[in-house]
N, C-alpha and C positions, 0 to 999 in steps of 0.2 A: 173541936180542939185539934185533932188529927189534919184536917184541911186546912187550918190555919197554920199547923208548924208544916204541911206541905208545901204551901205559899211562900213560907218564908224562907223555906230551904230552896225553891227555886229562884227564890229574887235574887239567895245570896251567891248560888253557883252561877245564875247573870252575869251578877256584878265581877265575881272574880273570872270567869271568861274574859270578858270585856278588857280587864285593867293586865291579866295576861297578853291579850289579843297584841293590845298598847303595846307594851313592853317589847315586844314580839316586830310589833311595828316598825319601831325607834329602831329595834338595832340593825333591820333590814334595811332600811333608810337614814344611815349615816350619812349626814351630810360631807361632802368633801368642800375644805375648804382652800377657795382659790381666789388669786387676787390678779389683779393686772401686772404682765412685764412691767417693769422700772422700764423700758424702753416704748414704752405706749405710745410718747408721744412723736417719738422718731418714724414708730411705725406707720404712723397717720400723718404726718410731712412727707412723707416718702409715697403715700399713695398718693394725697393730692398731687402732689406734684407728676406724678408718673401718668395720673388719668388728666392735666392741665397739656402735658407734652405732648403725650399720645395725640390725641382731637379723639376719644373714644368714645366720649359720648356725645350725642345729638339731642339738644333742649326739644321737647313735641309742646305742641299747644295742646291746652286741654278743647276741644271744641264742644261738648256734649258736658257741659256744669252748670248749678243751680246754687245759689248763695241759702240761707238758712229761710224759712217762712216767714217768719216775725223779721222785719229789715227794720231798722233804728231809724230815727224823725230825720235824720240827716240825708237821708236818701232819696225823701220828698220835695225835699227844699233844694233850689238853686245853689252851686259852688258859689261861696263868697268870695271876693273879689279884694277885701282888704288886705292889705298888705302885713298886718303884725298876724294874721289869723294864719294857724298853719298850714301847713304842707298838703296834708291828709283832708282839711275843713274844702281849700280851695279845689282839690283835684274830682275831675270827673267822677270817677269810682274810687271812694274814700276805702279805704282799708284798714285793718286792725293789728298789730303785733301780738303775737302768741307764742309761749316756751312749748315749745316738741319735745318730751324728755322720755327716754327709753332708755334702761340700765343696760341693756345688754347691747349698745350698739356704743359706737363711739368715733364720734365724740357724743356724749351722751344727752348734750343741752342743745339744739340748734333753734335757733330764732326764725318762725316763720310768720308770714301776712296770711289775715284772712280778710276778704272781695267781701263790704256789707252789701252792696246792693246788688241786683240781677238785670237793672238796668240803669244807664249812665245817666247823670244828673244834667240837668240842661236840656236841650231842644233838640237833642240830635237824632232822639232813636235807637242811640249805638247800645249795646250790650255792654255788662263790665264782664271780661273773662280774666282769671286767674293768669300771672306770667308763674312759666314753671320752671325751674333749672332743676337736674339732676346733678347730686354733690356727692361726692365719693364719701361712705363710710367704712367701718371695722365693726363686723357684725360679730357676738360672739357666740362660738359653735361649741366648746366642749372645756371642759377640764382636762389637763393634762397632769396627771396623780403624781409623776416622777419629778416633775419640776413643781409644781403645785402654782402654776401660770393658768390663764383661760388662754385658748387658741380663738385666735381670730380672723375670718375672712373677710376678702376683700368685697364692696359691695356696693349699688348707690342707692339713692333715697330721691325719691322725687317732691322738692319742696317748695312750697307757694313764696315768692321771694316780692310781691306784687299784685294789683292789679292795672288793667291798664281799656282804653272805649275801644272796642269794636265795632265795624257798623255789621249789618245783617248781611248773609252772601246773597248774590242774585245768581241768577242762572246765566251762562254766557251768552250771547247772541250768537243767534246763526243767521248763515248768510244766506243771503233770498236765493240764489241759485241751487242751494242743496235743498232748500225745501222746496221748489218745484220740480227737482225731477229730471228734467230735460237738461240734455249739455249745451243749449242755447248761452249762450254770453247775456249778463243784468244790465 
């Protein structure tokens, strides 16, 4: 009996531990709440435009990308060639649209392509590679307590806008006179 009300008497100083601890929790982590400037969208017309004028960024190719394992039956089969079939059915490397959503950046929704196959449909050999453009966003950094605004920095996001046929690189030729050595004339 004595070990049984010792049992219980530890479950229950657990329990109120615990729901303390909670309480204890919550008020050390009050949420601050914060919303967007009313001028959000001014602020993000204003970047675009400032990184459109600038020329400050430079699009890179991805050179080193692999499309997903499993590739869809479309990737097998020849681009068709009719005319009512779309865009996407007839192009060398078909591509997929997908929503990008991330709360804390903004614009918060962007529209990106994702490259189904890893190699280009048809007889060519070519590769499909991802086309990349880097797009100016508004990343958000902090709460600002006294305004009760998020602070936002300026930032970019490199996103698949595309795919498009590569062929494979070769190596450059070299010229018969540097690989023999001698300054004789070929």
């Amino acid at each position: 009996m004595l070990v049984h009300r010792t049992r219980l008497g530890f479950i229950f100083l657990m329990v109120l531990t615990m729901s303390m601890a909670k309480r204890i929790s919550q008020r050390r982590h009050i949420r601050k709440v914060c919303k967007d400037a009313p001028n959000m969208r001014e602020q993000l017309a204003e970047w675009l435009h400032e990184s459109l004028e600038g020329g400050k960024f430079d699009d890179s190719p991805i050179e080193q990308w692999s499309s997903s394992d499993n590739e869809p039956e479309i990737c097998a089969k020849p681009p068709n060639l009719v005319n009512s079939i779309s865009i996407m059915e007839r192009a060398l490397c078909p591509w997929e649209s997908r929503v990008n959503y991330e709360e804390t950046r903004e614009p918060k929704i962007i529209a990106e392509s994702v490259c189904l196959c890893r190699k280009s449909r048809g007889s060519t050999g070519a590769f499909c590679m991802p086309i990349v453009r880097n797009v100016p966003v508004l990343r958000r950094v902090s709460c600002d307590v006294k305004t009760g605004y998020w602070n936002y920095a300026k930032s970019t996001e490199s996103i698949i806008v595309g795919c498009h046929s590569v062929l494979p690189r070769t190596h450059r030729a070299i010229r018969l006179a540097e690989i023999g050595g001698d300054d004789s004339p070929v």
